[in-house]
N, C-alpha and C positions, 0 to 999 in steps of 0.2 A: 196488375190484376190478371189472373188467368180465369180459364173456366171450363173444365169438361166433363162430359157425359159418358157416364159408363155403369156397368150393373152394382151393386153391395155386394161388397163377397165377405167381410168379416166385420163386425162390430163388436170394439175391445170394450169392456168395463172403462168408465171415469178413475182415474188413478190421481189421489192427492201428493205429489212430486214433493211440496216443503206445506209448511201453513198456511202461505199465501199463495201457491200454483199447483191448477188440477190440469190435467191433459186426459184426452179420450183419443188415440186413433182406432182409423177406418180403413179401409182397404176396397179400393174399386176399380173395377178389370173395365178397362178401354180394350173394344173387341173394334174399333173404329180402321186396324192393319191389318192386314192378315195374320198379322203375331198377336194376339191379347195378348196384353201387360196389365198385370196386377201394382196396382200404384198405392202405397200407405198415405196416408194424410192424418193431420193430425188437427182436433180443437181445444182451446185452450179456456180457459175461467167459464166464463158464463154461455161459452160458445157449445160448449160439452154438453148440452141441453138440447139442442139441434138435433141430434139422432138420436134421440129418445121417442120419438115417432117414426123410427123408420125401420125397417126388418130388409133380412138379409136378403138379395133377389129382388131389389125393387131397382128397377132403373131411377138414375136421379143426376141432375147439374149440377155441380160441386163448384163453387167462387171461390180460390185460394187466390195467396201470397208466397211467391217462391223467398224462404229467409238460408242465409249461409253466415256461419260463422266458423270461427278459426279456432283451435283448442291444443293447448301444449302437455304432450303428455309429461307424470312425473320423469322419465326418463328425458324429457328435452326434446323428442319428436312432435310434430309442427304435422297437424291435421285438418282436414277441411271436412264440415259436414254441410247438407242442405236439409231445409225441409221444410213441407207444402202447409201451409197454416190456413187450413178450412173458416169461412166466417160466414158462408150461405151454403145450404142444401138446397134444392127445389126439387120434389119428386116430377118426374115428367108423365105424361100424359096414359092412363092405359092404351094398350095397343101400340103405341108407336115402336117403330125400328129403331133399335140404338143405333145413332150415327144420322136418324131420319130426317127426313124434311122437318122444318120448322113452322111456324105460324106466318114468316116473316118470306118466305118463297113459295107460298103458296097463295101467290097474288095473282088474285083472275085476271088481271091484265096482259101475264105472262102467259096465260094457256091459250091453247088452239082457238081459231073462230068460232065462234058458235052458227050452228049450221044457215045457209046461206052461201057457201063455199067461199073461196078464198077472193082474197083481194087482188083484182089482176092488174093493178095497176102497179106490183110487186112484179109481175114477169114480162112489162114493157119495159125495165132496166136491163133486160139481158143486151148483149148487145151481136146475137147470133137465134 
């Protein structure tokens, strides 16, 4: 299971592939490098309903599954493809930075003293 954050940049129509399998991909720019990458993703059957709440420009958390299979073409060439199989969106929070802080590092235990000044019993370790 993978999982990452990045804006909506395209939402494709649900596509019926045979009788029994529909796919919808999406396309979402990880801006998390100095290079955004535009990443495709795709949902499959009942998954394809997921992004029907959601519009292009929204930040959101993407759950995939990275799948590869192997494929012969008629001429006897031997190909590899991959591909990212969405099964959770989660839109993320208004206001937050793509790439932001979390709910989960922003534990007040982690932040500066609250005033009082600092604990000096931290600069009897020094040893100068």
């Amino acid at each position: 299971m993978f999982k990452l954050t990045g804006q909506i940049k395209v939402i494709k129509d649900t596509v019926q592939v045979t009788e029994k399998f529909a796919k919808r991909e999406f396309v979402i720019t990880d801006s998390s490098s100095m290079y955004p990458q535009d990443i495709m993703f795709q949902a499959v059957q009942d998954k394809c309903s997921m992004l029907d709440g959601m519009t292009e420009g929204e930040t959101v958390e993407v759950s995939f599954n990275l799948r590869g299979r192997e494929w012969t073409s008629p001429q006897g060439e031997v190909k590899y493809f991959n591909t990212l199989d969405a099964w959770r969106i989660e839109k993320m929070g208004q206001g937050m930075p793509q790439g932001g802080p979390s709910d989960m590092n922003l534990d007040p235990a982690a932040s500066p003293m609250p005033s009082g000044g600092t604990d000096a019993s931290d600069d009897d370790d020094l040893p100068f």
